[in-house]
N, C-alpha and C positions, 0 to 999 in steps of 0.2 A: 518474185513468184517462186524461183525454186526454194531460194533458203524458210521461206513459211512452208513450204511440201516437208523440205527436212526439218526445219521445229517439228512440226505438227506429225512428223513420224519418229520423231528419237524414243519416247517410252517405249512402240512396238517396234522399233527396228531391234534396238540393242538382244532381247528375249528374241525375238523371231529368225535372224539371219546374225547377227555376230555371235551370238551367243552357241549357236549348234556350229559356224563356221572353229569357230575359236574349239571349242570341245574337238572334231573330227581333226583339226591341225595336233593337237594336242594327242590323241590315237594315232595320227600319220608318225609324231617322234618318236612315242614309243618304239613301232614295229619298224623307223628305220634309221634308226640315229642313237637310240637311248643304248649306255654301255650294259654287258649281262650285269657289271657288279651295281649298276642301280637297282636293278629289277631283283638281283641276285638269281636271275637265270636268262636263258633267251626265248624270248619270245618266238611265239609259235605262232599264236591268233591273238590278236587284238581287235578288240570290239567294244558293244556297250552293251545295255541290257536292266531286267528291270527285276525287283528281288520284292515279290508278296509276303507281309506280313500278316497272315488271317487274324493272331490274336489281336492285331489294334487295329485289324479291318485300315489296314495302309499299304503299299504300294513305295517302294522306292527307286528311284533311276540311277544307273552308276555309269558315269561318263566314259571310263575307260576300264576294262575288263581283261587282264593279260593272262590266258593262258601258254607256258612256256615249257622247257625242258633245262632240268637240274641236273645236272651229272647225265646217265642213261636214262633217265624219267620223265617220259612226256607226258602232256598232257597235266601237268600239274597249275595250281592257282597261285599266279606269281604277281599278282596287284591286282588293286582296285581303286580307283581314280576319282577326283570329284575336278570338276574346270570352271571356272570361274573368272571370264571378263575382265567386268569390272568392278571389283568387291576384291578388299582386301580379304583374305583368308585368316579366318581365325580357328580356336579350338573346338568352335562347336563345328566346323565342317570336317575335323580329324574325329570327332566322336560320331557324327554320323555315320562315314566310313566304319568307325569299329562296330556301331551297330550291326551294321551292314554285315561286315564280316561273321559276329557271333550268330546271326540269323541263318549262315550258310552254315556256320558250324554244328546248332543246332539241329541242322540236316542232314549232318554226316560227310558234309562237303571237307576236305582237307584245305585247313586253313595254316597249315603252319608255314609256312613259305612265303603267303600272302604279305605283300608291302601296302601300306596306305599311301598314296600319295597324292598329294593334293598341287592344282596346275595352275597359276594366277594370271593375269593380266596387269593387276593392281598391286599386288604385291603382298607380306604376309603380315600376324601379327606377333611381336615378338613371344610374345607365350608359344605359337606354334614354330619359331624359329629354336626355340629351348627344346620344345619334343621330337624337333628333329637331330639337333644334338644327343640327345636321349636315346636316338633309335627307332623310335614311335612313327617318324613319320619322313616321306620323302618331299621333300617342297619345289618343286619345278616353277621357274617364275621367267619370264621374259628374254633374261640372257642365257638362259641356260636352252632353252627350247629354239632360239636360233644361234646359240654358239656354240652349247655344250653335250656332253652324254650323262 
């Protein structure tokens, strides 16, 4: 009886409750474990939040949202997050992030500080492993998020 309870809820368990637990673990590192030189600043406020695009009539969610302080200067935007369970990470969740970013820059939002960083459960693909090499992007994955900053 139970294990058909659990088949019969793994498609909405996974989306419903791992998947927002996993994201909000993933904001707890940030703001209390993650080093300034990940973030390239420290964090102030860690949060989520949600970035309207009127021209394509869309809407985007951005899992982790770090505003921080750089030298004397709070208040600044020092990353923006995507979290992902169970899904390996690839390039196209670093290009939504950028999206994301150009969309606030477009606003007058200060983006240059801003780090992408993307937070896996599953683990990355190497094309995103190369743009993190590159500078492009921060990849947070499993050992790093219970072992490391």
């Amino acid at each position: 009886m139970a294990e058909a309870a659990w088949l019969s809820s793994g498609p909405g368990f996974f989306p419903a409750v791992v998947g927002p637990h996993f994201e909000q673990l993933c904001r707890d590192w940030v703001a209390h474990f993650a080093a300034p030189e990940t973030l390239g600043g420290l964090p102030i406020d860690v949060s989520y939040g949600t970035v309207s695009d009127p021209a394509n009539r869309a809407s985007y969610e951005v899992d982790v949202v770090v505003q921080g302080a750089v030298g004397q200067d709070n208040g600044v935007l020092l990353a923006l997050g995507e979290c992902k369970w169970g899904q390996v990470m690839g390039v196209g969740h670093l290009e939504r992030l950028r999206g994301i970013r150009d969309l606030l820059a477009g606003r007058g939002t200060d983006v240059s500080q801003v780090r992408l960083v993307c937070f896996s459960g599953a683990g990355f693909t190497p094309e995103l492993w190369a743009a993190e090499e590159r500078g492009e992007a921060v990849l947070v994955g499993l050992d790093r998020l219970y072992g490391g900053e």
